[in-house]
N, CA, C and O atoms as a DFTB+ gen file, in Angstrom:
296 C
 N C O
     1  1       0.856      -1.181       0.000
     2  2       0.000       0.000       0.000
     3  2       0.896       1.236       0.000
     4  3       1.908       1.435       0.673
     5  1       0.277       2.060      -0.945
     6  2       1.456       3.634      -0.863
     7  2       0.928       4.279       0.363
     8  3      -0.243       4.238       0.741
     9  1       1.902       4.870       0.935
    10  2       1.711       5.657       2.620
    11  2       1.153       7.230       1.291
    12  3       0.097       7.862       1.290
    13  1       1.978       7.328       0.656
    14  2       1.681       8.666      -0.313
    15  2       0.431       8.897      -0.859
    16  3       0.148      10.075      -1.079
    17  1      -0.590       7.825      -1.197
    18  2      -1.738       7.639      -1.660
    19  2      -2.992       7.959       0.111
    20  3      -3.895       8.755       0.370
    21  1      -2.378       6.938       0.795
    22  2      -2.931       7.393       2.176
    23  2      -3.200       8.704       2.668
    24  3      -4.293       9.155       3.007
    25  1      -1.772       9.429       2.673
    26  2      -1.798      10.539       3.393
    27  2      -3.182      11.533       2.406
    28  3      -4.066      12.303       2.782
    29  1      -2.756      10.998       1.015
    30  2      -4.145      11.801       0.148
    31  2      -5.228      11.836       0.625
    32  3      -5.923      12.839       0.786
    33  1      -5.561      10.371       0.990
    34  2      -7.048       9.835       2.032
    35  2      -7.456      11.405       2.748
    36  3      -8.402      12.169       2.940
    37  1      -6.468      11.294       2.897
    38  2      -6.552      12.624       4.471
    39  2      -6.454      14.523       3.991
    40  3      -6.483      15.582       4.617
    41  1      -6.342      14.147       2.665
    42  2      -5.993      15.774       1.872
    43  2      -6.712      16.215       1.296
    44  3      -7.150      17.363       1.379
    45  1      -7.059      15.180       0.402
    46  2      -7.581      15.404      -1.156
    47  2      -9.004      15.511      -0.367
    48  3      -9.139      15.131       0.796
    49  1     -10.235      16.181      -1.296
    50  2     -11.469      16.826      -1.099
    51  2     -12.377      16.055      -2.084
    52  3     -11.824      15.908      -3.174
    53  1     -13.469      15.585      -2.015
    54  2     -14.080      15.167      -2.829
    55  2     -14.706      16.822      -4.048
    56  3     -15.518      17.672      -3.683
    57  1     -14.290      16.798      -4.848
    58  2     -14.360      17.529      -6.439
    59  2     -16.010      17.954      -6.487
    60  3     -16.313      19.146      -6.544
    61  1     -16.889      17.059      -6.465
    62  2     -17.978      16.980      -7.118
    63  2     -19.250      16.461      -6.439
    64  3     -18.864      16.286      -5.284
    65  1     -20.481      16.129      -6.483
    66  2     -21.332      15.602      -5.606
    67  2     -21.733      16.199      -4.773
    68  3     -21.558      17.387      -4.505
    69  1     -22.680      14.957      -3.964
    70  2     -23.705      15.432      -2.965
    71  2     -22.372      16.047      -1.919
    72  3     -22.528      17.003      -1.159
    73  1     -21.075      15.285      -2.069
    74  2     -20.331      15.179      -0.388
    75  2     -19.237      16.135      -1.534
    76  3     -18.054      16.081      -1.199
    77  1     -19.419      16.648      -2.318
    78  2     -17.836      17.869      -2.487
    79  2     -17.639      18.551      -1.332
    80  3     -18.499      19.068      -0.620
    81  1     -16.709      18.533      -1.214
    82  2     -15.632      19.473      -0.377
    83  2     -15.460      18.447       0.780
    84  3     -14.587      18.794       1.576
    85  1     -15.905      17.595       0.991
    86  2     -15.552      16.615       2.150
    87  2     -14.674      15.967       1.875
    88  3     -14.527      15.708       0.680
    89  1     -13.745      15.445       2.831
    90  2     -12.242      14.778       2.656
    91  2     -12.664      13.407       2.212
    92  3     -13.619      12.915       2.814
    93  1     -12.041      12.644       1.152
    94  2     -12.124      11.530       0.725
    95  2     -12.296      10.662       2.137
    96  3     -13.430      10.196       2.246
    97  1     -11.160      10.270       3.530
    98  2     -11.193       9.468       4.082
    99  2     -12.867       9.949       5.222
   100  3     -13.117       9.539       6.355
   101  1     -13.597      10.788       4.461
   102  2     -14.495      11.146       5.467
   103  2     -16.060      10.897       5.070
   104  3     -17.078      11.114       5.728
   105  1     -15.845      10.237       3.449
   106  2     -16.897      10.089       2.717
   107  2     -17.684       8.842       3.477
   108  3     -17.050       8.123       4.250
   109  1     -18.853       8.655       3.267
   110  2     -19.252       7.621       3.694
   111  2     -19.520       6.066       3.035
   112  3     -19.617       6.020       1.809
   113  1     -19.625       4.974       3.692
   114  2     -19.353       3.725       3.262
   115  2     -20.312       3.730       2.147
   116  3     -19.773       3.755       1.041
   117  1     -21.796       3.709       2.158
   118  2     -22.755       3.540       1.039
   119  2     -22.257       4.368      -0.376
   120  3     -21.970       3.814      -1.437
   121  1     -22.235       5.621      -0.151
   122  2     -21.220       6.137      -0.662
   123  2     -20.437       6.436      -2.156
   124  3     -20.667       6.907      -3.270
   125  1     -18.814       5.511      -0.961
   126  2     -17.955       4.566      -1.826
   127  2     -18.668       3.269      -2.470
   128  3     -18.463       2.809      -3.593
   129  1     -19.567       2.787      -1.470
   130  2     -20.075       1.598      -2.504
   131  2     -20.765       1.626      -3.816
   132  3     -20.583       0.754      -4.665
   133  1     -21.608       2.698      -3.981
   134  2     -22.539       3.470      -4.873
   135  2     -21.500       3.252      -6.172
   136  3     -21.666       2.559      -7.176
   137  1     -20.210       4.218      -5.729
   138  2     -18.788       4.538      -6.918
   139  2     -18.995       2.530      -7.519
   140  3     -19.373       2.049      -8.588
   141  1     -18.528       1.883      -6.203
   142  2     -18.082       0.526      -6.850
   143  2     -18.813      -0.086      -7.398
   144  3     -18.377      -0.973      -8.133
   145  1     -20.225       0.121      -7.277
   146  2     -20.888      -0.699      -8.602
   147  2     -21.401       0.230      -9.346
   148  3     -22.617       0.152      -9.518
   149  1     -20.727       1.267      -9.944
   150  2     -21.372       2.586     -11.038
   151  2     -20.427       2.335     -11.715
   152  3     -20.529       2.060     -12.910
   153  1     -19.173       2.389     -10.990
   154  2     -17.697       2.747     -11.738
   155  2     -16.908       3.395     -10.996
   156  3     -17.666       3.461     -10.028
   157  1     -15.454       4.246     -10.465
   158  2     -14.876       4.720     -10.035
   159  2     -14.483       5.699     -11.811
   160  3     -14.175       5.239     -12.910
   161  1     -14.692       7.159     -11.334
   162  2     -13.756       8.060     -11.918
   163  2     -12.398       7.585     -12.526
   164  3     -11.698       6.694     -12.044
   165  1     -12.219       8.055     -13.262
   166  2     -10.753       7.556     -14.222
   167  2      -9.424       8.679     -13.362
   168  3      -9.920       9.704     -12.894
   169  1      -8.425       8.583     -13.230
   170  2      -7.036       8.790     -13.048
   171  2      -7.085       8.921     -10.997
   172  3      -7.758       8.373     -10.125
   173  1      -6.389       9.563     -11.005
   174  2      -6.115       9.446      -9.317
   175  2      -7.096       9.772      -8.568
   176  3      -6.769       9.626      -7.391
   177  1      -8.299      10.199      -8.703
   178  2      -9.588      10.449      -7.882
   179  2     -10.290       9.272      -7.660
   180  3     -10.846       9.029      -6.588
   181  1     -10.294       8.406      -8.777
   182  2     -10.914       6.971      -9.024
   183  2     -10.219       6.249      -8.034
   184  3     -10.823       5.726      -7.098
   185  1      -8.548       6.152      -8.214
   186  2      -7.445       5.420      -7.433
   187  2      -8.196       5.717      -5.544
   188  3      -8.739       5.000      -4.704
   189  1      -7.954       6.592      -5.603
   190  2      -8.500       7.241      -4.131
   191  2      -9.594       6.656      -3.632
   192  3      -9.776       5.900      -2.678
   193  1     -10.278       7.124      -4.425
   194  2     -12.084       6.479      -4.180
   195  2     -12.050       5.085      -4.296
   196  3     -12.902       4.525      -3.606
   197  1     -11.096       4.122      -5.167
   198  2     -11.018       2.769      -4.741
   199  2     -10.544       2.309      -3.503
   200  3     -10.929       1.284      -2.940
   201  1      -9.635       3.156      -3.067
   202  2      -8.300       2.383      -2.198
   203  2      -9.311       2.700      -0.489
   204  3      -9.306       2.019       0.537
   205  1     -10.018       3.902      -0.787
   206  2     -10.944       4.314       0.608
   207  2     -11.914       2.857       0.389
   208  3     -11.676       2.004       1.244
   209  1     -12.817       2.532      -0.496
   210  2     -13.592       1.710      -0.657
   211  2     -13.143       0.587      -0.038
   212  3     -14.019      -0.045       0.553
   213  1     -11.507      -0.062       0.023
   214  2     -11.231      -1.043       0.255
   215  2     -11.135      -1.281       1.631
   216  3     -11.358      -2.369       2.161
   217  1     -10.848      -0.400       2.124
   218  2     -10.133       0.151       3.492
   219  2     -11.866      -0.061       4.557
   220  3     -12.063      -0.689       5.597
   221  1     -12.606       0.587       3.892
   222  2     -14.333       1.066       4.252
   223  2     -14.831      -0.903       4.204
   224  3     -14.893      -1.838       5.002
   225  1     -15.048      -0.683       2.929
   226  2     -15.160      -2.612       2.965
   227  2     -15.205      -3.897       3.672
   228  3     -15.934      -4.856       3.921
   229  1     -13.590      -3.215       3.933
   230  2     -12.731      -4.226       4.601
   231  2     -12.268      -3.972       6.574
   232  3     -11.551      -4.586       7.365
   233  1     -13.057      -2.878       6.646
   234  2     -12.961      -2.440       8.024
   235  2     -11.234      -2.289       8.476
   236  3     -10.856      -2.945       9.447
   237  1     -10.508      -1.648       7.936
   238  2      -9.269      -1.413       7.337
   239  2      -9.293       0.257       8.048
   240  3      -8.253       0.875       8.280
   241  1     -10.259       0.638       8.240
   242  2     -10.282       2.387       8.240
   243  2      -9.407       2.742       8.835
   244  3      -8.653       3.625       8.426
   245  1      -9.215       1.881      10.464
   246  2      -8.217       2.216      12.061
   247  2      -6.857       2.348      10.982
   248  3      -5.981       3.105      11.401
   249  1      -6.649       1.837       9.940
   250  2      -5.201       2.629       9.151
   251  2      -4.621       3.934       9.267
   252  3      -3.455       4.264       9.484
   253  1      -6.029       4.854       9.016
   254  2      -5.787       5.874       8.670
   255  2      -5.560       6.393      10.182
   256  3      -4.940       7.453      10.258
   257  1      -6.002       5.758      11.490
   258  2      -6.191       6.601      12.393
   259  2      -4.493       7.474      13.278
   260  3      -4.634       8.441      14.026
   261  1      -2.943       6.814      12.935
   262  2      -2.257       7.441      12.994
   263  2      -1.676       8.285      12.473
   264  3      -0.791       9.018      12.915
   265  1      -2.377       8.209      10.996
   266  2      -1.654       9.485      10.492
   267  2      -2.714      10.482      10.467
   268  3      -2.350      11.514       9.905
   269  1      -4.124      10.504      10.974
   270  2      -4.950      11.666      11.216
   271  2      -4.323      12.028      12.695
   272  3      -4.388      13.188      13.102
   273  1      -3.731      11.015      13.461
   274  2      -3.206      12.036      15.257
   275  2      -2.066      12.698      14.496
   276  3      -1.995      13.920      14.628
   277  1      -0.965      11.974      13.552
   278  2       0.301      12.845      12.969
   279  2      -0.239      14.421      12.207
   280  3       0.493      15.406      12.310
   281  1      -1.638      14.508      11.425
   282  2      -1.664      15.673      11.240
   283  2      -1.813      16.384      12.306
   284  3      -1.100      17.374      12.470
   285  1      -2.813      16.001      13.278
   286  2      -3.413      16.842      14.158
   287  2      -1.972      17.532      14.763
   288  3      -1.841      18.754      14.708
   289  1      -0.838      16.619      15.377
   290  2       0.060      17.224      15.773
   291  2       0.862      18.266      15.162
   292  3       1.248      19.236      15.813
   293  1       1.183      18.064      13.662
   294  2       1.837      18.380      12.840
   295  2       1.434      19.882      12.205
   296  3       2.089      20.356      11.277
């Protein structure tokens, strides 16, 4: 797994939609699921929106939870 793609989880903004401006790792599970059986967006927004999906899915989320205390500190 890229830590570089992760930290995005935590950056990048959803573009478009009901949830724009909300942080990808903040979108909700139905959601991401909606994306996975529609399609995921093409180039690194898609990547994103998959890799959260997997994480959401797979109850994987507690991943993200040290590098959201590293921003908070940071």
């Amino acid at each position: 797994m890229n830590p570089e793609l992760l930290e995005l989880l935590l950056t990048r903004e959803m573009p478009f939609g009901k949830y724009k401006g909300r942080i990808i790792a903040d979108l909700p599970g139905h959601y991401l699921a909606w994306f996975a059986r529609q399609g995921f967006p093409a180039g690194q927004l898609g990547q994103l929106l998959a890799l959260m999906h997997e994480l959401d899915h797979n109850n994987l989320v507690g991943l993200l939870k040290p590098l959201r205390s590293d921003r908070k500190q940071g």
